[in-house]
Backbone bond lengths (Angstrom), bond angles and torsions (degrees), N, CA, C in turn:
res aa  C-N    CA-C-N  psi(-1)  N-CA   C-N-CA  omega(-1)  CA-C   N-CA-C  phi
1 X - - - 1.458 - - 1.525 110.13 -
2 X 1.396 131.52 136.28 1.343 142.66 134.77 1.408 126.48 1.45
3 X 1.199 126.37 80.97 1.356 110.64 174.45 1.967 131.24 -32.76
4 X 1.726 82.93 -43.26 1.588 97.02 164.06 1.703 95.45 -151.34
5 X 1.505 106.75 160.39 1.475 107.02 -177.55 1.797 89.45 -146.87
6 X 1.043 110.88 132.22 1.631 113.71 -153.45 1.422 86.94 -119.24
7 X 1.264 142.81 -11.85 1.307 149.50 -168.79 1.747 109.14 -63.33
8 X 0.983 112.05 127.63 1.379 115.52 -162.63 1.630 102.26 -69.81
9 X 1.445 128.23 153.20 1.267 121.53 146.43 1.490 129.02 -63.16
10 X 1.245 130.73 148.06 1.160 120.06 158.34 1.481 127.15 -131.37
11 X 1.790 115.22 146.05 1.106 121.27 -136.51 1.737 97.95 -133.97
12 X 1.530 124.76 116.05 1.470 102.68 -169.17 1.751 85.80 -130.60
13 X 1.458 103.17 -177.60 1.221 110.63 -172.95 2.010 93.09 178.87
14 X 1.171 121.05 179.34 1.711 145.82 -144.31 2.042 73.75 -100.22
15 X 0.803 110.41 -46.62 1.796 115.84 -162.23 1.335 121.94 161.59
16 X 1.444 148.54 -128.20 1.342 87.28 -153.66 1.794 115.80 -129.01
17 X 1.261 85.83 53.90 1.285 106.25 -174.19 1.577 100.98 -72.76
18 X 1.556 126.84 -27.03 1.085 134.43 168.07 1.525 133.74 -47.76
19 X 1.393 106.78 -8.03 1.283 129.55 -154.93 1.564 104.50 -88.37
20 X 1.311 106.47 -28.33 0.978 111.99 -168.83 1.387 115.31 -103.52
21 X 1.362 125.63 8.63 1.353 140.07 -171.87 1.722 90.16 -115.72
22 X 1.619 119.55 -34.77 1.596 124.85 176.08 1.399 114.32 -67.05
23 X 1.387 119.28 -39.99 1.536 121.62 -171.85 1.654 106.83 -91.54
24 X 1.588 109.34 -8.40 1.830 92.08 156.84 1.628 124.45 -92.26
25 X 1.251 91.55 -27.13 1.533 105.42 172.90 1.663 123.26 -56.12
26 X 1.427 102.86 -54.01 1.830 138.40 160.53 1.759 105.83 -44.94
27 X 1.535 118.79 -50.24 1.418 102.45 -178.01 1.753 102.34 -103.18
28 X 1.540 116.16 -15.95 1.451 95.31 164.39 1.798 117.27 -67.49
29 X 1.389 129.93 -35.48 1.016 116.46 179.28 1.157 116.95 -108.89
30 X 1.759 145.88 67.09 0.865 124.14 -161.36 1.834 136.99 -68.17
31 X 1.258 100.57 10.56 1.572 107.38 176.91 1.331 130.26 -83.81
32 X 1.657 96.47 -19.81 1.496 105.30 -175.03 1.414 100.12 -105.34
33 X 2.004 88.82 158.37 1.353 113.47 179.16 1.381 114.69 -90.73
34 X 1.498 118.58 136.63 1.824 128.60 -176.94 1.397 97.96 -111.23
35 X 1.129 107.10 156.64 1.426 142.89 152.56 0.795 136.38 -122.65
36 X 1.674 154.33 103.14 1.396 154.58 -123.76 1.713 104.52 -141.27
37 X 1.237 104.04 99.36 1.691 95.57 167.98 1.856 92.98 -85.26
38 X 1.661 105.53 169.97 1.426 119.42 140.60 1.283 103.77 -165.47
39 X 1.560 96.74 129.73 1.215 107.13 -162.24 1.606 117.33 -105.83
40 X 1.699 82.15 83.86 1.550 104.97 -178.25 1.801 130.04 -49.02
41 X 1.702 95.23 -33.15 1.586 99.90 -166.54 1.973 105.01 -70.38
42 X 1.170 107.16 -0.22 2.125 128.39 -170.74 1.488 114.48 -119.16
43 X 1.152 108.55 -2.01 1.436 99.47 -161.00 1.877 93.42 -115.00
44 X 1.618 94.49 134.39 1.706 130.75 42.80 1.713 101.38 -102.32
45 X 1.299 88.08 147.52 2.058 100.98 152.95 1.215 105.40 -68.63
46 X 1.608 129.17 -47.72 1.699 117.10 -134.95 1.519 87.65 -80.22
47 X 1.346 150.92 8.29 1.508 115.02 177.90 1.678 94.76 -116.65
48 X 1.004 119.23 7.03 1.513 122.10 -174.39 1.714 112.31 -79.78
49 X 0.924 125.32 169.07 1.754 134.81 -157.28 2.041 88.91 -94.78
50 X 1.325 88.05 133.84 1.794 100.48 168.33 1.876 116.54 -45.88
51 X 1.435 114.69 -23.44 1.305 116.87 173.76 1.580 118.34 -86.45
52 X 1.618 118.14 -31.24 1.551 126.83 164.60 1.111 98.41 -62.43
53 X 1.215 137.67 -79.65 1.175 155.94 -164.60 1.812 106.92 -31.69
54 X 1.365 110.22 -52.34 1.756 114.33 177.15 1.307 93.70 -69.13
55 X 1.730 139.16 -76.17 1.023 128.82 -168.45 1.513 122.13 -36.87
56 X 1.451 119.29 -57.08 1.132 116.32 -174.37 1.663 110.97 -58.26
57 X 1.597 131.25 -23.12 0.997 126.90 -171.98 1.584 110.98 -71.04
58 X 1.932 105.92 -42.00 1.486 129.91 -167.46 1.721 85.14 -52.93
59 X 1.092 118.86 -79.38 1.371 143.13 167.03 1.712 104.52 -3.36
60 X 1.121 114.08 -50.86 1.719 117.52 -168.07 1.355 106.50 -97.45
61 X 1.660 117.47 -27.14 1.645 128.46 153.68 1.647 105.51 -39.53
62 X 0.912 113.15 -85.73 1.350 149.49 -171.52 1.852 96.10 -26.96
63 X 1.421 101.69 -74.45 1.713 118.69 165.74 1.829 91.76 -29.89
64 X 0.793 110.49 -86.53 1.580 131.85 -151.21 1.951 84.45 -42.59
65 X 1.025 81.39 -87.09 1.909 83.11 -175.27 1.563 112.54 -28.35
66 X 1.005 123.69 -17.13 1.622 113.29 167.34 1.176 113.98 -88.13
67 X 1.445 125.72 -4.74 1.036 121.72 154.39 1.034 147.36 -84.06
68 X 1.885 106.95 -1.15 0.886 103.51 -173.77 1.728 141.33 99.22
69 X 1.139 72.62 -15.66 1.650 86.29 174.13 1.723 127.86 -58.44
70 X 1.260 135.02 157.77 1.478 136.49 -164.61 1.372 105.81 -101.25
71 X 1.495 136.26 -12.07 1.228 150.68 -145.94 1.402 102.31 -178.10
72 X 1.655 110.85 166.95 1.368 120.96 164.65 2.102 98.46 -163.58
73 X 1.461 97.46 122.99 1.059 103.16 -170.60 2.000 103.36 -113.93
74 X 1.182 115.78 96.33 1.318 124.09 153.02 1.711 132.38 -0.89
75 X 1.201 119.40 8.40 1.378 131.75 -168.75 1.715 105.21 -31.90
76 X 1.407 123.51 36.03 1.640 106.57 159.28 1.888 84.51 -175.67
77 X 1.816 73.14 147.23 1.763 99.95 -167.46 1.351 102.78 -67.69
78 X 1.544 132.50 -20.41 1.435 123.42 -160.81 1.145 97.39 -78.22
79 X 1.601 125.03 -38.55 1.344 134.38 -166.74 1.304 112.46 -61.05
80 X 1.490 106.84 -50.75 1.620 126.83 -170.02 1.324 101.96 -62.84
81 X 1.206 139.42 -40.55 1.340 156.57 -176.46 1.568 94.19 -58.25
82 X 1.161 133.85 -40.01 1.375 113.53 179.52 1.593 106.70 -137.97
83 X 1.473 117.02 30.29 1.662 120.75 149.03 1.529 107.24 -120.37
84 X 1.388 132.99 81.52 1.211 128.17 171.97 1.283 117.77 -54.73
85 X 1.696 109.03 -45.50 1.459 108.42 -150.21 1.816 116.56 -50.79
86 X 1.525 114.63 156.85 1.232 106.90 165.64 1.552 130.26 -101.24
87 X 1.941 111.85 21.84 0.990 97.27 168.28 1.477 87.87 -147.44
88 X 1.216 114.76 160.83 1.523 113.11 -174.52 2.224 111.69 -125.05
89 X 1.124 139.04 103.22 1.654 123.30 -148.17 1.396 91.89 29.19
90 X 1.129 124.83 79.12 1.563 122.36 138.31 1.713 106.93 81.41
91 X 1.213 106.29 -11.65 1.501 99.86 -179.59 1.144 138.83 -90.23
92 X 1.320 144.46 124.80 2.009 107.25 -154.26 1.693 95.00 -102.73
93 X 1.363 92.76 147.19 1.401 136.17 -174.07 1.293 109.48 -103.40
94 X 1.368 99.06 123.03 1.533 108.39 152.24 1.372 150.46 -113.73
95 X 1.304 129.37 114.22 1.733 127.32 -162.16 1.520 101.64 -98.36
96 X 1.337 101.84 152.73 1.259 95.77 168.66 1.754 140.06 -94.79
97 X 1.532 92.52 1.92 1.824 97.66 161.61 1.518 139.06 -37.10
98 X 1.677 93.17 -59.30 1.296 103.00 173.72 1.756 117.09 -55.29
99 X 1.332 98.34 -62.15 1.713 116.89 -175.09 1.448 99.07 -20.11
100 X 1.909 90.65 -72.01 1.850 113.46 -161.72 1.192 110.01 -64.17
101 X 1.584 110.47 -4.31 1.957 102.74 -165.31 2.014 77.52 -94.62
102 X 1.355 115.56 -72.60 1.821 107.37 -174.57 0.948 114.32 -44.82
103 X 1.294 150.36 -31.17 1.613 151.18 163.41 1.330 103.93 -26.60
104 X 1.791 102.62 -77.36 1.508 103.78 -174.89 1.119 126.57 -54.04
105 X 1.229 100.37 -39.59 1.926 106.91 169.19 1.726 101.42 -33.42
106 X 1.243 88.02 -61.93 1.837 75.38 -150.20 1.369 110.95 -68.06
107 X 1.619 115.28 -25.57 1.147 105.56 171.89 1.236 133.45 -63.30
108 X 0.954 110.42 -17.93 1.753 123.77 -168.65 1.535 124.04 -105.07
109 X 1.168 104.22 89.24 1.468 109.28 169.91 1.756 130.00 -53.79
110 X 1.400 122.46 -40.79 1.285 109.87 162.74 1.396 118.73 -67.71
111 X 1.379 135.48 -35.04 1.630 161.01 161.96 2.072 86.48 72.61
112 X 1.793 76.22 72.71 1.354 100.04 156.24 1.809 107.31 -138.34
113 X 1.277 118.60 106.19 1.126 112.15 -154.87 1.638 112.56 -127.30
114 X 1.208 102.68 116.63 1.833 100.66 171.68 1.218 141.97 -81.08
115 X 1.413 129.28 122.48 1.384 121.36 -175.40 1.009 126.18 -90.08
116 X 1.460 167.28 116.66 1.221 146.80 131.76 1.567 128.57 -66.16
117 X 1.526 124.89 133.03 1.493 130.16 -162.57 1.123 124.77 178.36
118 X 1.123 124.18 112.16 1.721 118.22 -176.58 0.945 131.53 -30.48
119 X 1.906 123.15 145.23 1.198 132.80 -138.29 2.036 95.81 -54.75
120 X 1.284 98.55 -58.88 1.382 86.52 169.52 1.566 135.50 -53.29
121 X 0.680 98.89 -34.87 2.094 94.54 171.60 2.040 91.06 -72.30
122 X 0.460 102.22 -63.69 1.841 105.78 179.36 1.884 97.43 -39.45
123 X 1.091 111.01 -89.27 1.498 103.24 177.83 1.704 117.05 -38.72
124 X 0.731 128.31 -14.72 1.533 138.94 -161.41 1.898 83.28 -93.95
125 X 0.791 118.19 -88.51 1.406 128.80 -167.22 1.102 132.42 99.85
126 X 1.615 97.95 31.26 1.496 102.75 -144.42 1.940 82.10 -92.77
127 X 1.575 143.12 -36.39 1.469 104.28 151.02 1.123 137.34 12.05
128 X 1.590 83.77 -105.68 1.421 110.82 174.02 1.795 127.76 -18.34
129 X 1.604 104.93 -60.99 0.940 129.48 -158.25 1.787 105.19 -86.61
130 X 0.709 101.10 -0.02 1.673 109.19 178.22 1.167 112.20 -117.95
131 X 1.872 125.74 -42.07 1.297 134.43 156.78 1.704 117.96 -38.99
132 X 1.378 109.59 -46.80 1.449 129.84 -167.09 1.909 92.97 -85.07
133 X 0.990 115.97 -47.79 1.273 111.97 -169.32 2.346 104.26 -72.21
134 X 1.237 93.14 -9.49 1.764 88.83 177.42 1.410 93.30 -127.73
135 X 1.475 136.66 38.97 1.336 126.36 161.55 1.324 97.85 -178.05
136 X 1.441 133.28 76.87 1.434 122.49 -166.06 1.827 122.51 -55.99
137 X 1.748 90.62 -30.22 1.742 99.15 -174.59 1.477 94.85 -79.53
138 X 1.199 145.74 -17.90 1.670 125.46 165.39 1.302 130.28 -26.11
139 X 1.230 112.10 162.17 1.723 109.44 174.18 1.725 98.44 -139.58
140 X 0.832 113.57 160.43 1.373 129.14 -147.62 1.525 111.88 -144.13
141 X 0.856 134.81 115.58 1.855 127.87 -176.55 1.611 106.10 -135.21
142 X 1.320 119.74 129.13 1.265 93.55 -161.73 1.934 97.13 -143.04
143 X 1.139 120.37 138.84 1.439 140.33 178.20 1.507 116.13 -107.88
144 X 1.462 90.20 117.00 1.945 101.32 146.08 1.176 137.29 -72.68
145 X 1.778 146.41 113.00 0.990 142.14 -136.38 1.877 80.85 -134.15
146 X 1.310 144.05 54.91 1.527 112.57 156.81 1.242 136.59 -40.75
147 X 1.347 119.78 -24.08 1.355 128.90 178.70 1.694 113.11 -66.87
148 X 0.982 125.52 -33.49 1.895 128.17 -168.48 1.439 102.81 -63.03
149 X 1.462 105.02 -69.27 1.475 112.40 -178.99 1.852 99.57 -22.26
150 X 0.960 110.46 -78.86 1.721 129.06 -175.58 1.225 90.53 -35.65
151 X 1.392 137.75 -55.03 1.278 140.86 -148.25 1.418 114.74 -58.67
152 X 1.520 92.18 -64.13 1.589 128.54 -172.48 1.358 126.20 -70.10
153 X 1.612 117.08 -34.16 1.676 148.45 138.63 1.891 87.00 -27.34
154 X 1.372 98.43 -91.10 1.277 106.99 169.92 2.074 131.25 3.14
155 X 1.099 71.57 -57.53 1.585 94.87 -152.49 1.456 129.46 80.12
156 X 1.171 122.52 19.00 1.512 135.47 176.34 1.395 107.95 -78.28
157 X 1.280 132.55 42.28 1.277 121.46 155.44 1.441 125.77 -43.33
158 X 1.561 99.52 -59.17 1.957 102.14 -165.97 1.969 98.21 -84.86
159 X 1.144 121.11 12.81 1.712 119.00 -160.40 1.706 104.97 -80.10
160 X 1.252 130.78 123.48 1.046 125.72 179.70 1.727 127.44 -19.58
161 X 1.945 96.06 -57.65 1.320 124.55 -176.80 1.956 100.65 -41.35
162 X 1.458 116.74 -38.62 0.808 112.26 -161.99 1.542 132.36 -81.41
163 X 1.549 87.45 -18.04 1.444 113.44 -170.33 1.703 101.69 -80.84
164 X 1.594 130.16 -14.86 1.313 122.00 -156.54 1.301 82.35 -114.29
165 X 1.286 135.14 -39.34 1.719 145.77 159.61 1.777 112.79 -27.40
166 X 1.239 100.14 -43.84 1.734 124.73 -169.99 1.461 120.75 -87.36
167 X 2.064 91.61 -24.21 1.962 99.88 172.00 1.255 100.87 -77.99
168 X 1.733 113.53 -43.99 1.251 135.82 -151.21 1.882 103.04 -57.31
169 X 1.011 104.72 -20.75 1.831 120.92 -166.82 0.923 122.37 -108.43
170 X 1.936 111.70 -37.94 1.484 116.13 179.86 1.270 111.05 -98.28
171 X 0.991 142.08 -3.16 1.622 144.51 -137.13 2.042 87.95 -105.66
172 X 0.881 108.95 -69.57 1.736 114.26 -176.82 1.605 97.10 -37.28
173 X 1.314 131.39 -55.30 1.551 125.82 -174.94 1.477 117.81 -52.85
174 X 1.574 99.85 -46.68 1.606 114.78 173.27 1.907 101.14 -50.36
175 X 1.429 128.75 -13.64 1.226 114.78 -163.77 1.676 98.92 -97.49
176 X 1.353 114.43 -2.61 1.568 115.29 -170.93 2.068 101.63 -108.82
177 X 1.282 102.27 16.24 1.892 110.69 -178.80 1.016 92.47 40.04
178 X 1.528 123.04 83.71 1.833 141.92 141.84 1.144 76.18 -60.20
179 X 2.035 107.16 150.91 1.202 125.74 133.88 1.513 113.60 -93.26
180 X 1.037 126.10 -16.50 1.955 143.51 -125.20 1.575 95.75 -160.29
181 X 1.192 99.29 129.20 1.316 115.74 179.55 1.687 130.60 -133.59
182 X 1.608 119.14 90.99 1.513 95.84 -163.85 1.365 108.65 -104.15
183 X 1.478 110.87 135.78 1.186 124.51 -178.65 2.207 107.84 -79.24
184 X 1.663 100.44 88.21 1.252 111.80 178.74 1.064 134.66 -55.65
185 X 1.275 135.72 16.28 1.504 158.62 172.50 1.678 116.14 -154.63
186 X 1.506 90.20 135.46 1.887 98.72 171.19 1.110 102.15 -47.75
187 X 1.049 134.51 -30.46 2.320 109.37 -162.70 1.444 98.00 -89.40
188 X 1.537 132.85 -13.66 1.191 113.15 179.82 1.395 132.05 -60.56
189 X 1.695 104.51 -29.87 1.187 107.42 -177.93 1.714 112.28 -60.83
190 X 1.713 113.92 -33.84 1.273 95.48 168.09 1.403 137.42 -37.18
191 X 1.773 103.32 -49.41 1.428 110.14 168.54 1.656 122.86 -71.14
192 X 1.081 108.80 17.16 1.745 123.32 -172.79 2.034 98.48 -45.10
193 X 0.954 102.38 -70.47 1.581 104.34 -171.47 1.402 124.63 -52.95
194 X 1.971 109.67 -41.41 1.666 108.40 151.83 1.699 131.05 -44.46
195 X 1.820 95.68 -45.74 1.319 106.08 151.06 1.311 145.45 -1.50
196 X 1.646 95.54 -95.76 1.243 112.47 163.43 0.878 124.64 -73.00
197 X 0.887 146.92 -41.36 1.792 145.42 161.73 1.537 116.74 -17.22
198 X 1.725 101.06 -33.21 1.740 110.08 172.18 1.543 93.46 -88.87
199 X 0.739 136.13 -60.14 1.379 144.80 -130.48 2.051 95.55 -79.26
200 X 1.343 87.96 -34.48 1.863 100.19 -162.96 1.458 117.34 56.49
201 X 1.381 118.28 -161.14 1.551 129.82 -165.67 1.495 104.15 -79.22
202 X 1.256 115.00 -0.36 1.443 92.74 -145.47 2.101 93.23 -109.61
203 X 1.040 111.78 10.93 1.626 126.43 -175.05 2.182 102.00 -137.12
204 X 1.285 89.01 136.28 1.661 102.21 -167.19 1.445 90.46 -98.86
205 X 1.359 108.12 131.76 1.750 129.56 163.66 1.283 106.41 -62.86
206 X 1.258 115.87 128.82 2.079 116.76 158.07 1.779 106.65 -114.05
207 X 1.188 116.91 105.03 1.289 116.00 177.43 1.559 101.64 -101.77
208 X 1.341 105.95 152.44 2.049 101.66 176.51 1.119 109.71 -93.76
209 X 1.543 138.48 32.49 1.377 120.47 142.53 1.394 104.42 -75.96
210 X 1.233 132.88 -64.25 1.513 141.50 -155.93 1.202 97.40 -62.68
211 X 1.491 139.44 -28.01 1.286 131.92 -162.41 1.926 92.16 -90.00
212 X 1.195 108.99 -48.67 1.760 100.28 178.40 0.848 117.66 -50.38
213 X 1.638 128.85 -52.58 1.490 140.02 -168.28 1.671 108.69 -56.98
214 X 1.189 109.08 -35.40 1.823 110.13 157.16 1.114 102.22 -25.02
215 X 1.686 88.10 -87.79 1.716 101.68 -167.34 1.186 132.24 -53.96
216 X 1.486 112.52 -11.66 1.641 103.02 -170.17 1.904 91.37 -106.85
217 X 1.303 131.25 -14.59 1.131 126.28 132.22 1.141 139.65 -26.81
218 X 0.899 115.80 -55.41 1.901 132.51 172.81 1.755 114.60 -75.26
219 X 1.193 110.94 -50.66 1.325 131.15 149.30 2.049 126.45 -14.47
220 X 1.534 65.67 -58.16 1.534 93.72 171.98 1.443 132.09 -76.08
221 X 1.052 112.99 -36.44 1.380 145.43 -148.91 2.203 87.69 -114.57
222 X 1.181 114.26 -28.25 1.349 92.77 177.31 1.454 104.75 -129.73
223 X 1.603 114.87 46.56 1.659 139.51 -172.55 1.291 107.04 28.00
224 X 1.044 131.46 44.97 1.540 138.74 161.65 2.331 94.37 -64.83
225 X 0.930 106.31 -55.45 1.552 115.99 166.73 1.460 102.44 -103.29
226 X 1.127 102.68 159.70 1.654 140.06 150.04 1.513 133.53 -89.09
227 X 1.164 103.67 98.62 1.643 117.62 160.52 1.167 123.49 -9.11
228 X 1.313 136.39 121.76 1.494 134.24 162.13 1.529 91.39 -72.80
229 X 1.291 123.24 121.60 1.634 113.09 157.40 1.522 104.33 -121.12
230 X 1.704 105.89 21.46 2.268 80.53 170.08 1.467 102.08 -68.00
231 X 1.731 89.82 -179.15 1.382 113.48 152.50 1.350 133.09 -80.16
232 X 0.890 97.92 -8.89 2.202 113.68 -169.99 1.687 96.29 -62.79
233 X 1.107 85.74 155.11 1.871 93.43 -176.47 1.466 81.79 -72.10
234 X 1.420 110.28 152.58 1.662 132.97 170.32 1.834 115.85 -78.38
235 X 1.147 123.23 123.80 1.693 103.48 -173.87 1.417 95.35 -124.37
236 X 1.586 98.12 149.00 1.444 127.84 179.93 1.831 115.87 -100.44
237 X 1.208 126.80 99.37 1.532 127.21 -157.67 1.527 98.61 -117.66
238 X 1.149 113.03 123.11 2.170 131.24 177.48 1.325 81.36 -105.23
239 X 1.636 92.47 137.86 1.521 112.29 175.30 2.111 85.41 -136.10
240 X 0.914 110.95 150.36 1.202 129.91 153.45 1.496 130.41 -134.93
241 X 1.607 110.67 154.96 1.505 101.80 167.82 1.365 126.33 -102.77
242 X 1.349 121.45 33.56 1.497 126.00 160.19 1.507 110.64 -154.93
243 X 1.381 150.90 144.81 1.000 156.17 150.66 1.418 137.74 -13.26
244 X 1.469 155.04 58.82 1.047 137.80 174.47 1.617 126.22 -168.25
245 X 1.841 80.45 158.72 1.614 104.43 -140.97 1.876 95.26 -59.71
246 X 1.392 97.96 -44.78 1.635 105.12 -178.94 1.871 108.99 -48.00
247 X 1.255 126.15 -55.85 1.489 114.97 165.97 1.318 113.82 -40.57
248 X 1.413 122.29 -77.28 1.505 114.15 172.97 1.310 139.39 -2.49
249 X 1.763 102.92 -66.60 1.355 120.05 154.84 0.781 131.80 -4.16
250 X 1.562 104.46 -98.03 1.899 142.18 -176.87 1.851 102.28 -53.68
251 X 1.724 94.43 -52.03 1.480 102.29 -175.68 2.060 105.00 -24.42
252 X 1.645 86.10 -65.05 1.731 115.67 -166.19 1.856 92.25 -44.71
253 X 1.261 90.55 -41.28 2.073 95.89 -165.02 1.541 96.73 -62.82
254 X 1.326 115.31 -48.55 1.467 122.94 -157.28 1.789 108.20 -56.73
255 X 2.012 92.05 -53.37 0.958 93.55 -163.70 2.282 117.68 -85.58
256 X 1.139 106.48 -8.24 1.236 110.73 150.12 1.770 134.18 20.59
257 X 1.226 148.31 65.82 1.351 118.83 47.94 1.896 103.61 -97.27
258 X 1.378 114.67 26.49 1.323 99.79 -172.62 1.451 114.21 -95.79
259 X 1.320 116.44 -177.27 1.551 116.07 177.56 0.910 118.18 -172.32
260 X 1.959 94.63 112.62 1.445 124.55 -169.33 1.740 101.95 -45.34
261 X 1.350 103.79 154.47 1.733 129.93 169.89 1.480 102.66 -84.04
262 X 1.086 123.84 -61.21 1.450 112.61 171.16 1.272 119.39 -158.37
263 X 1.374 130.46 173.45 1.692 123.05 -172.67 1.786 86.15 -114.17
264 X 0.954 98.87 152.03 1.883 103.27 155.07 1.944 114.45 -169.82
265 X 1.178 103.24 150.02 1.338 100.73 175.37 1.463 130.73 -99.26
266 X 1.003 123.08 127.10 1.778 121.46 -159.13 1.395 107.84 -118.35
267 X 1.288 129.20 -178.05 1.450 157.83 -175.83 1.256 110.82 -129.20
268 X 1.654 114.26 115.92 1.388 104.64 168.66 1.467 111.84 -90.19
């Protein structure tokens, strides 16, 4: 292992649903340096074909590794759904299937568990199929939400429209007694509080920041990575692949009490 490894993480996602998988990662470790693509000028992933969908990911791998990065963490389920591997040229990768599928496990005592996730992560089954493959007696119920992405892009978290959008989706799962609930895409957690509001106290959220930060905890902790141990202030860098002021924004909202080093737009 690295005495210190100063090499930034890097963290990509469709746009900027990623943000929210960056700012748990960002305040669980605060020493290390991130790098955040979202690759705005393509997105959405979730209605795109299982073969776009890998390329465009290989594609944002590929980006990332010229940068240099020490890691590359998968920040969206559509992606993860069709990049399993855990190392990519030598680099280890992280998706968030696995994470979000053991999360629920543990949270969930009946291990009857609901998903929500774009039509593609839903057709994929890859949930399911990972849930079932680390708990065979589980049950699994699982929802397509196309509407959030739009939502959350949006910024309509607290907007009425959104809240009847959010019964309209979650309410049928509530009819199969979820205890456990994983929110199958980064932007959901934006809508986390519309969420729950259907869902109430009585069903546990799985978002895939908290479920990575495990792993890249443990990771850490058993030198699978290397420690940033300088002193240099740590910097947080958004790269996108198209221009705009509206990402910026929300980005700033999402990422909250933190503060990005700089925005810029790139070419993969």
């Amino acid at each position: 292992m690295l005495s210190s490894d100063t090499r930034p993480i890097g963290v990509f996602d469709s746009g900027i649903g990623g943000l929210t998988v960056l700012r748990e990662l960002a305040v669980r470790f605060p020493q290390e340096n991130f790098l955040y693509l979202g690759d705005t000028a393509r997105l959405p992933y979730g209605s795109k074909s299982p073969s776009t969908i890998r390329k465009y990911s290989e594609q944002n791998i590929h980006f990332l590794e010229k940068q240099h990065v020490k890691a590359i963490v998968i920040a969206c389920n559509t992606a993860s759904s069709q990049l399993t591997e855990r190392e990519f040229d030598g680099l280890p990768i992280y998706n968030v299937i696995e994470p979000g599928s053991q999360r629920a496990l543990e949270k969930s005592s009946a291990k009857k568990i609901g998903v929500l996730g774009t039509r593609a992560t839903v057709n994929s089954q890859a949930y399911r199929k990972k849930i079932l493959e680390l708990h065979p007696q589980a049950e699994v119920f699982d929802q397509a939400c196309p509407l959030f992405v739009p939502l959350a892009e949006e910024g309509w978290d607290s907007d009425p429209v959104t809240n009847l959008i959010v019964f309209r989706y979650v309410s049928p799962l509530l009819g199969h007694s979820i205890d456990t609930l994983i929110l199958g895409c980064t932007h959901y957690p934006i809508l986390k509080s519309a969420i729950s509001r259907v869902t109430g106290s009585a069903v546990e959220l799985v978002d895939s920041g908290e479920a990575i930060a495990h792993w890249l905890d443990r990771d850490f902790t058993e030198g699978r990575l290397g420690k940033n141990a300088s002193q240099d202030e740590r910097t947080i860098e958004i790269m996108t692949t198209d221009h705009s002021a509206h990402f910026t924004e929300v980005a700033h909202r999402i990422l909250t009490p933190l503060t990005p080093h700089s925005f810029r737009v790139v070419d993969l």
